[in-house]
Phi, psi and omega in degrees: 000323176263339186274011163274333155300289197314309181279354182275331195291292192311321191277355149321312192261009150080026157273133174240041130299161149320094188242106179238140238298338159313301185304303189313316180293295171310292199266013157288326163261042159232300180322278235310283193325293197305327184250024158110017152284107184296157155351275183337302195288319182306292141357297198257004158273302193287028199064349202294167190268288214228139197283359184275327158340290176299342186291321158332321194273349184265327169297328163324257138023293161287351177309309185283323162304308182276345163288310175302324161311302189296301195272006153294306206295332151262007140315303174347309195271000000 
């Protein structure tokens, strides 16, 4: 039922990767967290029953922040 909006948006914005709506859902919460959508409120988009759920998205997130980190910092030199 949802993933047919989901293949209409992609094949709009002219994606032909593979997107299947697990992936599309991690990665609308992790954008939400990147731009200042607290825990909590992300937790109750997705449904989840307990906000520690949601907490994956968050180690994803700092994952990505410190790879991003490292390789500024050695571009650097």
């Amino acid at each position: 039922m949802l993933y047919g909006p989901l293949k209409r948006w992609l094949r709009e914005a002219g994606i032909t990767k593979r997107i299947t709506f697990h992936c599309f859902r991690h990665t609308y919460a992790v954008l939400q967290l990147a731009n200042g959508t607290d825990i909590y409120t992300v937790s109750k988009m997705l449904t989840h029953k307990h906000v520690t759920t949601a907490e994956i998205y968050l180690e994803l997130l700092e994952d990505t922040k410190n790879s991003n980190a490292w390789t500024y910092t050695n571009t650097q030199k």
